[in-house]
NUMAR-244349 format. One record per residue (C-alpha): residue number from 0; chain; x, y, z; residue in three letters. Coordinates in Angstrom, 2 decimals. Example, Ala and Ser with C-alpha at 12.3 -4.5 7.8 and 13.67 -1.06 7.14 Angstrom:
2
+-----+-------+---------+---------+---------+------+
!  nr ! kette !       x !       y !       z ! rest !
+-----+-------+---------+---------+---------+------+
!   0 !     A !   12.30 !   -4.50 !    7.80 !  ALA !
!   1 !     A !   13.67 !   -1.06 !    7.14 !  SER !
+-----+-------+---------+---------+---------+------+
//
This chain:
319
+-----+-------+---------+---------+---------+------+
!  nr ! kette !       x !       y !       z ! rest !
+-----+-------+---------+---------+---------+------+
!   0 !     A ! -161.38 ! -131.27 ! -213.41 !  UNK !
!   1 !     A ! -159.31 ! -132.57 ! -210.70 !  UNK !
!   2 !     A ! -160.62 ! -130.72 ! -206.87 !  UNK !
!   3 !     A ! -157.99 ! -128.47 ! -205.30 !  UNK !
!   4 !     A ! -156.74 ! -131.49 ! -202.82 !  UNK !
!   5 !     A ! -154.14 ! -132.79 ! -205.41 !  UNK !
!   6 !     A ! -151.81 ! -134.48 ! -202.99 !  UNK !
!   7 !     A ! -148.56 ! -132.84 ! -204.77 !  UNK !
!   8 !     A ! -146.41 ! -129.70 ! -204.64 !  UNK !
!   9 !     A ! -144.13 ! -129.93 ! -207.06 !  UNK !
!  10 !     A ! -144.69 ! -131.95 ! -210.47 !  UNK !
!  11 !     A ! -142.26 ! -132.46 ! -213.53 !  UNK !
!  12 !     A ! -143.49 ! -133.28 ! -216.80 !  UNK !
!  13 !     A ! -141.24 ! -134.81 ! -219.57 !  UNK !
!  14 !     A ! -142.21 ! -133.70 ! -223.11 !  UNK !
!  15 !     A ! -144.53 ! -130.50 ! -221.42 !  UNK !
!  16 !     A ! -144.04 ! -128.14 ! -224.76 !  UNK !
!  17 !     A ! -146.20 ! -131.20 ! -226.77 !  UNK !
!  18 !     A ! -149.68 ! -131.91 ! -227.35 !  UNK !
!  19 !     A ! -151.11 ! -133.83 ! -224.25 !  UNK !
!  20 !     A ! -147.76 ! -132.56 ! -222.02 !  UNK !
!  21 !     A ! -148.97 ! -128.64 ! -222.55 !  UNK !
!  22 !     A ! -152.50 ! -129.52 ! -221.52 !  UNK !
!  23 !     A ! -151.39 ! -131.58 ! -218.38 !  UNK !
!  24 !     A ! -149.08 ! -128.50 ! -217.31 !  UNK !
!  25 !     A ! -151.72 ! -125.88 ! -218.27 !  UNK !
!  26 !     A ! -154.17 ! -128.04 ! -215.27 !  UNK !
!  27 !     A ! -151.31 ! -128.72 ! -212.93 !  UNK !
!  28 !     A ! -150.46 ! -124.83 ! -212.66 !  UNK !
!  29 !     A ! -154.41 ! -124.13 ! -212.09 !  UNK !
!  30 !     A ! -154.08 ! -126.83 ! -208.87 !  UNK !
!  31 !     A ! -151.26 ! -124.61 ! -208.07 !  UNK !
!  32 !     A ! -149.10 ! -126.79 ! -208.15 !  UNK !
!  33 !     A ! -145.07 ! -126.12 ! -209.23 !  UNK !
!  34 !     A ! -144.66 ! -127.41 ! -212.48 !  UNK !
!  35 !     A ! -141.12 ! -128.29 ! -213.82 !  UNK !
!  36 !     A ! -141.47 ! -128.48 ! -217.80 !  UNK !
!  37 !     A ! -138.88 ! -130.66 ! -219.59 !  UNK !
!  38 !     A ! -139.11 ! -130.81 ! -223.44 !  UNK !
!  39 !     A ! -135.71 ! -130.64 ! -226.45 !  UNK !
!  40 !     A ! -138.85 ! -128.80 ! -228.08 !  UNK !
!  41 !     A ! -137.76 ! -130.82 ! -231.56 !  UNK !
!  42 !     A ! -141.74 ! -131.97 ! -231.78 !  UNK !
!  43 !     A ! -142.99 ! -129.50 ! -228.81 !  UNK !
!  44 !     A ! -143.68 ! -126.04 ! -229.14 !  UNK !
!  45 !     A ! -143.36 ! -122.85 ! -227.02 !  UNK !
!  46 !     A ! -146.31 ! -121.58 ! -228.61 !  UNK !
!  47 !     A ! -148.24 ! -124.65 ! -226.99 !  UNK !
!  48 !     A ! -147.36 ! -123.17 ! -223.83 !  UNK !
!  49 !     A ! -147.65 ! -119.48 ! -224.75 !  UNK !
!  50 !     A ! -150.46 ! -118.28 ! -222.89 !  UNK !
!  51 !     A ! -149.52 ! -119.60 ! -219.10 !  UNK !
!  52 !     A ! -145.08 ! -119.20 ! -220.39 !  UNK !
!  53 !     A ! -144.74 ! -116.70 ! -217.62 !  UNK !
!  54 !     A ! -146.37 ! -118.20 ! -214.82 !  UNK !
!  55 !     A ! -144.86 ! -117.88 ! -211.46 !  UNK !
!  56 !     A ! -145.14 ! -121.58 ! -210.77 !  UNK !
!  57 !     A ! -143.54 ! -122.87 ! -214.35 !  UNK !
!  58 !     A ! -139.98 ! -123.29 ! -215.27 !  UNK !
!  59 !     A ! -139.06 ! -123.99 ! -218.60 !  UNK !
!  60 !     A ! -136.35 ! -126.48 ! -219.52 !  UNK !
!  61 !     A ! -134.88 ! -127.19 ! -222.93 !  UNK !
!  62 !     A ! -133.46 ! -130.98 ! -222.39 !  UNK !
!  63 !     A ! -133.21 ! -134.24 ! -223.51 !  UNK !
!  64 !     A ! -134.42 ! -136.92 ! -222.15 !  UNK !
!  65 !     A ! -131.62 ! -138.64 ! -223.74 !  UNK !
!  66 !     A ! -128.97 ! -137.27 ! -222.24 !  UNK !
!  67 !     A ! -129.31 ! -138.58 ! -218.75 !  UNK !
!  68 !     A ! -126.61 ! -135.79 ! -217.40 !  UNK !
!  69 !     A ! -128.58 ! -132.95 ! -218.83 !  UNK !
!  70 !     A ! -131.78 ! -133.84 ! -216.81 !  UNK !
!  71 !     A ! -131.26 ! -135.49 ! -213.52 !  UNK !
!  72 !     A ! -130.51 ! -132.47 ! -211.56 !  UNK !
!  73 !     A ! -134.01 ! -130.78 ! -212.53 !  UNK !
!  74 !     A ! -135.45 ! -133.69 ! -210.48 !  UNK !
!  75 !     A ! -134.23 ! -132.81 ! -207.30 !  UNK !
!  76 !     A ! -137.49 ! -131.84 ! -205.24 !  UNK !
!  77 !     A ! -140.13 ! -132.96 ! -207.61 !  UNK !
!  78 !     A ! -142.91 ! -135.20 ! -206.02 !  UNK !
!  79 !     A ! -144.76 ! -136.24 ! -208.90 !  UNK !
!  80 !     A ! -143.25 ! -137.15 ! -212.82 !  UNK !
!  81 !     A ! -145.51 ! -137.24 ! -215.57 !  UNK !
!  82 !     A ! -143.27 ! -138.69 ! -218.82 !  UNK !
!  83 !     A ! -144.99 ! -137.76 ! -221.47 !  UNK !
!  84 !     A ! -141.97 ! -137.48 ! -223.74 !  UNK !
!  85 !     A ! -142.07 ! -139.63 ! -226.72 !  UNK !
!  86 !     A ! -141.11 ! -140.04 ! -230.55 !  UNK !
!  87 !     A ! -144.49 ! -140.42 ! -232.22 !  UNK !
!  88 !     A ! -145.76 ! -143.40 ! -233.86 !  UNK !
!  89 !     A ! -145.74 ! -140.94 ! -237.17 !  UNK !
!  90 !     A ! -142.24 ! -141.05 ! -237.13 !  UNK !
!  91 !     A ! -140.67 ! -144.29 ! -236.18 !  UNK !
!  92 !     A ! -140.84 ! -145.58 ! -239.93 !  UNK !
!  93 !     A ! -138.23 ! -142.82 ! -240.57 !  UNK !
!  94 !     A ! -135.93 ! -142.69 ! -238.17 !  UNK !
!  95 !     A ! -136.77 ! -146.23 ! -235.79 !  UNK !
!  96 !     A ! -133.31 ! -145.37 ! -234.17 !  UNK !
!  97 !     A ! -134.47 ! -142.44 ! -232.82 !  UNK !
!  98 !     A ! -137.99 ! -143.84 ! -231.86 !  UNK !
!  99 !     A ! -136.25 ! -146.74 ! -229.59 !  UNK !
! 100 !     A ! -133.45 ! -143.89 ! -228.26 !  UNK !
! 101 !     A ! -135.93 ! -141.84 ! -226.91 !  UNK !
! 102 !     A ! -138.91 ! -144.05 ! -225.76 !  UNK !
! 103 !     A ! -136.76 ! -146.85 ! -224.61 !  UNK !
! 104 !     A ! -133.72 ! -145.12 ! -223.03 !  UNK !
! 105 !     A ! -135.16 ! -141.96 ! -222.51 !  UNK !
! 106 !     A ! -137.39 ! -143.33 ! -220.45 !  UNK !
! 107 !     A ! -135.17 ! -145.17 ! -218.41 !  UNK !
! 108 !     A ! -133.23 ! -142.04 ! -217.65 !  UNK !
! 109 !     A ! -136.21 ! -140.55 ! -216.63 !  UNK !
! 110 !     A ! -137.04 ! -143.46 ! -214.44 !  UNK !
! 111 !     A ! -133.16 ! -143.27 ! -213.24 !  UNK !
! 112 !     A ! -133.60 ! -139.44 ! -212.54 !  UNK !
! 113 !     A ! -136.23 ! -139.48 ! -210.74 !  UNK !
! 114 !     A ! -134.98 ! -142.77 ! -208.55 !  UNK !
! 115 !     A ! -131.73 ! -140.82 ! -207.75 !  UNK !
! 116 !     A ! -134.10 ! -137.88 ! -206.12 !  UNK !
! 117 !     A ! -136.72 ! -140.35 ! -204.60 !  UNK !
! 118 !     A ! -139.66 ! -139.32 ! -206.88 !  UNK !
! 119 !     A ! -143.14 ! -140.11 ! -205.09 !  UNK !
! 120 !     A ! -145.14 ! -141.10 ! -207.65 !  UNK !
! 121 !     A ! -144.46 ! -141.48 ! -211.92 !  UNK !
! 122 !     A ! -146.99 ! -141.92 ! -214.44 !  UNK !
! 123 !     A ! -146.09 ! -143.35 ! -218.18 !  UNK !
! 124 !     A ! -147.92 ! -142.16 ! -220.98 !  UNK !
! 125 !     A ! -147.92 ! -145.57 ! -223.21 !  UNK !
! 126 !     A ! -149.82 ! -146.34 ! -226.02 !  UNK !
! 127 !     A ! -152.79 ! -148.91 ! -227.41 !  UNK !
! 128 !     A ! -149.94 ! -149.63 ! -230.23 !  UNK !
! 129 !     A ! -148.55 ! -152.24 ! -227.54 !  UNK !
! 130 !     A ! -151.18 ! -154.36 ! -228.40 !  UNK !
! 131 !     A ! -150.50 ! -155.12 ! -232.01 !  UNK !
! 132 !     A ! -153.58 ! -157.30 ! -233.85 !  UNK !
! 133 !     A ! -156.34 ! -157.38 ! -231.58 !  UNK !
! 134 !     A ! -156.90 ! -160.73 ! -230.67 !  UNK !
! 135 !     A ! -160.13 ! -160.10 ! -228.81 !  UNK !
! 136 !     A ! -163.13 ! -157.49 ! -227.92 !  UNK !
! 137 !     A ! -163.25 ! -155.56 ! -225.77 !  UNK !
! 138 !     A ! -159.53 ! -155.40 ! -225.16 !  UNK !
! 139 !     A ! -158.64 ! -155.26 ! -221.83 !  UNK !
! 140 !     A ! -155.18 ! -154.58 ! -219.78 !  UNK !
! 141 !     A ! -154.80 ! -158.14 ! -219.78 !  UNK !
! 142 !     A ! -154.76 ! -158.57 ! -223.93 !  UNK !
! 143 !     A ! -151.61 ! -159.64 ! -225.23 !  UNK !
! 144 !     A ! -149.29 ! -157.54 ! -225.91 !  UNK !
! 145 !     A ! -147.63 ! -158.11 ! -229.76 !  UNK !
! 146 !     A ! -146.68 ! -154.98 ! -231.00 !  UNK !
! 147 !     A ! -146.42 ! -154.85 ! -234.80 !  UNK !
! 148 !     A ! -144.60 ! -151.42 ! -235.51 !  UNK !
! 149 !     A ! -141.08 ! -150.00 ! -234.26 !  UNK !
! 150 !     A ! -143.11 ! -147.43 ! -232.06 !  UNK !
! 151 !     A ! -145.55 ! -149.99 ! -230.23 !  UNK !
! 152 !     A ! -141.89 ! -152.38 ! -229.86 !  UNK !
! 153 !     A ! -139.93 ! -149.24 ! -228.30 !  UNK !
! 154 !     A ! -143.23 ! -148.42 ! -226.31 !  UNK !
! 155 !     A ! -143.68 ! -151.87 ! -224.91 !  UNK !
! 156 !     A ! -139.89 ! -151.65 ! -223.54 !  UNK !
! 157 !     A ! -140.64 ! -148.72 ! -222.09 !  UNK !
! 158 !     A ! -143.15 ! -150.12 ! -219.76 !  UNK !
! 159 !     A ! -141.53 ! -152.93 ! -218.87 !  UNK !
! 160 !     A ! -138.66 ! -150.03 ! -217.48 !  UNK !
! 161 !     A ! -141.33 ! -148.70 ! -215.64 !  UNK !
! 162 !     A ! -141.91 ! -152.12 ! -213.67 !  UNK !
! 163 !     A ! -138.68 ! -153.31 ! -213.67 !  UNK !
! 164 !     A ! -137.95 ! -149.80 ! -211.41 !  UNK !
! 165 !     A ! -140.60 ! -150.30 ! -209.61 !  UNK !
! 166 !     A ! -139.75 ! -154.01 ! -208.64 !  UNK !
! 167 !     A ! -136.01 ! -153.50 ! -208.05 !  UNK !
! 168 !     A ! -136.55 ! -149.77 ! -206.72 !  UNK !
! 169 !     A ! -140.35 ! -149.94 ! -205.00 !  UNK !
! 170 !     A ! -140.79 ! -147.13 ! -207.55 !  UNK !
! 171 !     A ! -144.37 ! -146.32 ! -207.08 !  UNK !
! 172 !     A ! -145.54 ! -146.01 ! -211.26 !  UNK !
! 173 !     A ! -148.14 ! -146.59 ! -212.93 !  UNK !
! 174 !     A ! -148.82 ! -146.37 ! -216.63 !  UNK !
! 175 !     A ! -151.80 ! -145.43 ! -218.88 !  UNK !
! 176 !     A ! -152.32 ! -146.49 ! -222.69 !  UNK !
! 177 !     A ! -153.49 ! -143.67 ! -224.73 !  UNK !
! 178 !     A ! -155.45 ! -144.26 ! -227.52 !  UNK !
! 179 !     A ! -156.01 ! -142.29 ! -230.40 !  UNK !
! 180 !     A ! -156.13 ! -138.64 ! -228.93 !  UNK !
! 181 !     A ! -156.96 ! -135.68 ! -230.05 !  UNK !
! 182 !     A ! -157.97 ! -132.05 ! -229.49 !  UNK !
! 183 !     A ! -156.40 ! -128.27 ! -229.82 !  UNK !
! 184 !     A ! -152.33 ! -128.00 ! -230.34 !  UNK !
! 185 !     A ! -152.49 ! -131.34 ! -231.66 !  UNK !
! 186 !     A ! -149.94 ! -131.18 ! -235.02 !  UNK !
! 187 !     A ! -152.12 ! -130.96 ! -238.38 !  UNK !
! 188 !     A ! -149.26 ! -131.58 ! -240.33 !  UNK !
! 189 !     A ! -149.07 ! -134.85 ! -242.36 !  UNK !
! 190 !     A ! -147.17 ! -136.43 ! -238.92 !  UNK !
! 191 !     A ! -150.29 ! -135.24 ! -237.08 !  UNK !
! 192 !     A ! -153.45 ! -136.80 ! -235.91 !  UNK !
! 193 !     A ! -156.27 ! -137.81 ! -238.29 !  UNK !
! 194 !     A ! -158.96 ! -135.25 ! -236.59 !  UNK !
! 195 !     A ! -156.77 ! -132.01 ! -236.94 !  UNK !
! 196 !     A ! -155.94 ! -133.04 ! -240.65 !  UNK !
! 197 !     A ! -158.88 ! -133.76 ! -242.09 !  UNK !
! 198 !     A ! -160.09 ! -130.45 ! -240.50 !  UNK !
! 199 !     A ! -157.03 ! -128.59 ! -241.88 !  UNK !
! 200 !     A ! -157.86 ! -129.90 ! -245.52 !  UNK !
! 201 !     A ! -161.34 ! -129.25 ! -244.97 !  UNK !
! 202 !     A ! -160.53 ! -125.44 ! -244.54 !  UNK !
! 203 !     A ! -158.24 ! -125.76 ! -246.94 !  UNK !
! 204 !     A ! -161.12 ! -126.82 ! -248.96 !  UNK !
! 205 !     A ! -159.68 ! -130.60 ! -249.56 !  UNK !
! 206 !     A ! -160.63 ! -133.51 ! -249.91 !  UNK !
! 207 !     A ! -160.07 ! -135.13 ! -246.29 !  UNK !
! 208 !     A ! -158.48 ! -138.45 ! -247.67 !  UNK !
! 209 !     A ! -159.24 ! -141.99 ! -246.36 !  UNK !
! 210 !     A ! -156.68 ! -144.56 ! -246.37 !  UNK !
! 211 !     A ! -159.19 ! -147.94 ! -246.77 !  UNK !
! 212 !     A ! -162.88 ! -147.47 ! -247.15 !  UNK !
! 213 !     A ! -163.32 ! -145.81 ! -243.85 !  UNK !
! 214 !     A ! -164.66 ! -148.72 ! -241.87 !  UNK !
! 215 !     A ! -161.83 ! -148.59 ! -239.45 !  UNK !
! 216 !     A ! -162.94 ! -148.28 ! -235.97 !  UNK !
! 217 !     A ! -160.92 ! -145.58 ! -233.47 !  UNK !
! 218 !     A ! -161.68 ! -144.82 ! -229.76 !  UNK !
! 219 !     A ! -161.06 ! -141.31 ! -230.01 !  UNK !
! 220 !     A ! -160.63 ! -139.68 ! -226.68 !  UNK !
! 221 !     A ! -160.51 ! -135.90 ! -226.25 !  UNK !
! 222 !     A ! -157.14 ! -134.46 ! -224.76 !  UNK !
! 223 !     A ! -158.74 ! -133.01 ! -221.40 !  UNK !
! 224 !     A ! -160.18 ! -136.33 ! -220.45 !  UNK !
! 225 !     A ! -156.44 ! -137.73 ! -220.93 !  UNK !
! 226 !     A ! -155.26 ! -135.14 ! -218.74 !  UNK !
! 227 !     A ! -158.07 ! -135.68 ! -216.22 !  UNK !
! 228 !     A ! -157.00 ! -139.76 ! -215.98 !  UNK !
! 229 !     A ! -152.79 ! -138.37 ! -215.43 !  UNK !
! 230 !     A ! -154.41 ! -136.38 ! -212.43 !  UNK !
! 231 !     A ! -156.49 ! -138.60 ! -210.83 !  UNK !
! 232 !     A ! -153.82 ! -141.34 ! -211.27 !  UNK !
! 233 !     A ! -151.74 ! -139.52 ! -209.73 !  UNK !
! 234 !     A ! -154.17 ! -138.10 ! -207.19 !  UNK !
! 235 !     A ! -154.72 ! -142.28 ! -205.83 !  UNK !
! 236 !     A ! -150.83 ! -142.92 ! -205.96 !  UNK !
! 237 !     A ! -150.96 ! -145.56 ! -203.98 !  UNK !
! 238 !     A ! -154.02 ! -147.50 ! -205.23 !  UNK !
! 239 !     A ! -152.68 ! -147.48 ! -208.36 !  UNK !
! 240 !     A ! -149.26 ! -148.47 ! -207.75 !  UNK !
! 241 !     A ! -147.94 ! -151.39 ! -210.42 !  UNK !
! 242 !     A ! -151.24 ! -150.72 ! -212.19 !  UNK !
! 243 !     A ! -151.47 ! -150.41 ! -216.30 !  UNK !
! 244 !     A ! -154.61 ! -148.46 ! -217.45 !  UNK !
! 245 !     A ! -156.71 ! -148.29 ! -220.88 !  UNK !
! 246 !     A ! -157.06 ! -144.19 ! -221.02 !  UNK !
! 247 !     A ! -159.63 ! -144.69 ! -224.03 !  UNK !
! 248 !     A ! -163.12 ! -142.68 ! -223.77 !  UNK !
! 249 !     A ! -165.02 ! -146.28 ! -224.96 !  UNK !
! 250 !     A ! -166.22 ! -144.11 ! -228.11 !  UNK !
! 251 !     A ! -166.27 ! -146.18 ! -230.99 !  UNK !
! 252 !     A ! -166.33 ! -143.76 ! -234.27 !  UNK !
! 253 !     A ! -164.89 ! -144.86 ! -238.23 !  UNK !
! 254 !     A ! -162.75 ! -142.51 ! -240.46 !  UNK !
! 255 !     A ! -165.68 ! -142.43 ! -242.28 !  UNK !
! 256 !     A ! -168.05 ! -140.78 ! -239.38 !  UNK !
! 257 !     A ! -165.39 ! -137.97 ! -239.12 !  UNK !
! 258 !     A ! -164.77 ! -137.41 ! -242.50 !  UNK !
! 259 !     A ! -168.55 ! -136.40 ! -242.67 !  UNK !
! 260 !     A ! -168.72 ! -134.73 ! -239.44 !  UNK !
! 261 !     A ! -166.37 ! -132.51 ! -240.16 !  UNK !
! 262 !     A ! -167.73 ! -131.77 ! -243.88 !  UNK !
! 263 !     A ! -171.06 ! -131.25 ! -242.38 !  UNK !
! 264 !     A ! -169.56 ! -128.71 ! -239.38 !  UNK !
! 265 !     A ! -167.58 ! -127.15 ! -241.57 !  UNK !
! 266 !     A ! -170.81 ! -126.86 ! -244.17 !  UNK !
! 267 !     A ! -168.36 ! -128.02 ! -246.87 !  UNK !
! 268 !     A ! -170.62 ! -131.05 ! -248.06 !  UNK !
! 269 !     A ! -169.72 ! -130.52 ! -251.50 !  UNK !
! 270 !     A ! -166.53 ! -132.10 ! -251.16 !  UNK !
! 271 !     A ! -166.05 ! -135.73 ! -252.04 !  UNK !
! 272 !     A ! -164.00 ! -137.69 ! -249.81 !  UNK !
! 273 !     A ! -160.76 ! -139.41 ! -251.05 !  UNK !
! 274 !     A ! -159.92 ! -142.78 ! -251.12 !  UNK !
! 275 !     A ! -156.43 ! -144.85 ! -251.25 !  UNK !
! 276 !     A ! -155.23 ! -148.01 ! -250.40 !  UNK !
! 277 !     A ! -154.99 ! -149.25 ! -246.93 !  UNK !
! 278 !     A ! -151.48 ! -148.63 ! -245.22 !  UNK !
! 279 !     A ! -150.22 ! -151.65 ! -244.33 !  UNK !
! 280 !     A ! -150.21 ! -152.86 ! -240.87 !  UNK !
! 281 !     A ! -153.11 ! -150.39 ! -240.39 !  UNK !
! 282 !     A ! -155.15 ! -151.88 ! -237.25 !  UNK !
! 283 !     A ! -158.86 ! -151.58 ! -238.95 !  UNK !
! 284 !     A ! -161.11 ! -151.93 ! -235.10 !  UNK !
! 285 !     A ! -160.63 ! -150.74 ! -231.68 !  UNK !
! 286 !     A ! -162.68 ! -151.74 ! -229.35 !  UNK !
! 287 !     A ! -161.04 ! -150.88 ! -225.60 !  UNK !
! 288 !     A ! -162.40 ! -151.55 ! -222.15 !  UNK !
! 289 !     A ! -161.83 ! -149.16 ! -220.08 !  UNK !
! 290 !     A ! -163.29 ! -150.49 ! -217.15 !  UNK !
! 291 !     A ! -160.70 ! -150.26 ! -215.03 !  UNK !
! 292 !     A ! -159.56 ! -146.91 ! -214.84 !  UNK !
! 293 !     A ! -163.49 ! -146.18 ! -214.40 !  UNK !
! 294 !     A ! -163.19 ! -148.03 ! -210.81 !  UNK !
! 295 !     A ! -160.97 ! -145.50 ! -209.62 !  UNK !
! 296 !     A ! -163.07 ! -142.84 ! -210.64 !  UNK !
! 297 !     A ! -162.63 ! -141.76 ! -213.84 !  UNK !
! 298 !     A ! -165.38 ! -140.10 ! -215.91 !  UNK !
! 299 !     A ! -164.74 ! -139.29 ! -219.86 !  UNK !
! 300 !     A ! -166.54 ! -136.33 ! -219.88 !  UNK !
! 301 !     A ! -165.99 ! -134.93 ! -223.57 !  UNK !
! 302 !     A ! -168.51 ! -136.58 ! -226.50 !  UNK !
! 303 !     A ! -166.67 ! -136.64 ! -229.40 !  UNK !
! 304 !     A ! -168.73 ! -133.71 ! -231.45 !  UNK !
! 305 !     A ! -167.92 ! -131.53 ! -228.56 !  UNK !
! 306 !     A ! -164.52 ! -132.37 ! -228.81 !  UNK !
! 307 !     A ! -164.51 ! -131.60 ! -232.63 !  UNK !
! 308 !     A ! -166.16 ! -128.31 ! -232.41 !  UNK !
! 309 !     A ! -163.49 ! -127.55 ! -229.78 !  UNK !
! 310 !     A ! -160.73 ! -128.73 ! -232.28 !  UNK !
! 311 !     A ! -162.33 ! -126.79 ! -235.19 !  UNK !
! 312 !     A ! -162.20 ! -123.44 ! -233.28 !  UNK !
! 313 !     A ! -158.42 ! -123.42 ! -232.10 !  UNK !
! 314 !     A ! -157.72 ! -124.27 ! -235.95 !  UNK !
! 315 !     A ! -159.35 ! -121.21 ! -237.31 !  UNK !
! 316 !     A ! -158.15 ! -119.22 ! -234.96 !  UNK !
! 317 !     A ! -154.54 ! -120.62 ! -235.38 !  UNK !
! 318 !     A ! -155.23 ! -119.68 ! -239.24 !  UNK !
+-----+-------+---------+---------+---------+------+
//
């Protein structure tokens, strides 16, 4: 993924028990690298990090980010931060206290931790929700950003932490906007993402159910290639300094492409796909340049049936 040159010792990643943060740890402890996992573990999972728990390179601490006392001293040392805690967009409807506690101020005490012990390099996970209503195609880093949901709002703040730090501080950051990722240990509950559901119903043999008539366009990018663009981020600290970074594969695929693909991989054609009414404030197209995280380097490797496949397998197995 990333050659054996990475230009850090000793990284710390925020949220490391979740989805993408269990990946990124998994490929930071094959770079040999000394990985400092910090995660409450209220959405992340042990079992996410089950199979590499006892490495001799990983500790394991249950914090939150919200308490700034609880994880500042963990910092001391660390060269690189990866934050990739964060209340999901799922879940800010429910609780949109908690969603701006922990993206908003729990990233500012990371920021503030890792100031304190004179951090070389941090990397924000953000998100495409920053955007709000697209307002043009392809959307670039330079689109306006309007968000239009409590999560995108709280997400938006975040980032503008991230610069303020580096502008007061000469905080070397940078920050990537994921959009719409997916892949194995991603949640295929009802708070989940779309892929893992419709493949859990599908097993379940259920209808995978389409909110709209399925035009809606996603950029679906497989979890490895996310990790790959955290590593090589990191890997050009300075070049990318200040910088804000699409991390979209460029894919453009509707509901309706995925509910069949994974009808037809599954061989369960018989079912009919469901259909309700559109969630409001649903964004129906994505259509995301990623052009400039490409001039560093970066290759999205994974093809979306690939990435499927890969997603199918770790579900039956988790069965």
């Amino acid at each position: 993924m990333i050659d054996s040159h990475f230009p850090f010792k000793t990284a710390l990643v925020t949220g490391g028990g979740g989805f993408v943060g269990s990946h990124l740890v998994e490929e930071l402890l094959k770079l040999n690298v000394k990985v400092i996992c910090i995660d409450n573990f209220s959405a992340g999972k042990l079992i996410n990090l089950e199979e590499f728990k006892d490495h001799n390179l990983l500790s394991l601490v249950k914090a939150d980010i919200t308490n700034f006392d609880d994880i500042v001293n963990h910092f001391k040392g660390v060269d690189v931060v990866f934050h990739q805690a964060v209340s999901k967009n799922t879940v800010c409807m429910k609780n949109p206290r908690l969603d701006l506690k922990t993206n908003a101020e729990g990233t500012f005490n990371v920021l503030e931790a890792s100031r304190v012990h004179g951090v070389k390099k941090f990397i924000h996970a953000s998100t495409g929700s920053v955007y709000g209503e697209p307002k043009y195609f392809p959307e670039d880093e330079e689109h306006p950003t309007n968000p239009v949901s409590f999560y995108g709002t709280s997400k938006l703040a975040a980032e503008k932490y991230c610069l303020v730090f580096k502008n007061l501080f000469n905080m070397n950051v940078s920050i990537l906007r994921y959009f719409h990722v997916y892949g194995p240990r991603q949640e295929e509950n009802d708070y989940g993402g779309v892929v893992p559901i419709f493949i859990r119903r599908v097993l379940n043999n259920e209808p995978p159910i389409i909110y709209g008539d399925g035009s809606q366009i996603r950029s679906f990018t497989y979890v490895k290639d996310v990790v790959k663009a955290n590593l090589l981020v990191a890997s050009h600290a300075n070049n990318t300094n200040g910088e804000i970074y699409n991390c979209a594969s460029g894919l453009k695929i509707t509901i309706k492409e995925l509910a069949n693909l994974v009808l037809n991989k599954l061989n369960r054609e018989y079912i009919n796909i469901e259909y309700k009414d559109w969630k409001p404030g649903d964004i129906r197209h994505f259509d995301i340049d990623n052009s400039k995280i490409k001039k560093i380097g970066m290759h999205f490797d994974w093809g979306f049936k690939d990435g499927v496949d890969n997603t199918i397998t770790w579900l039956k197995n988790k069965k």
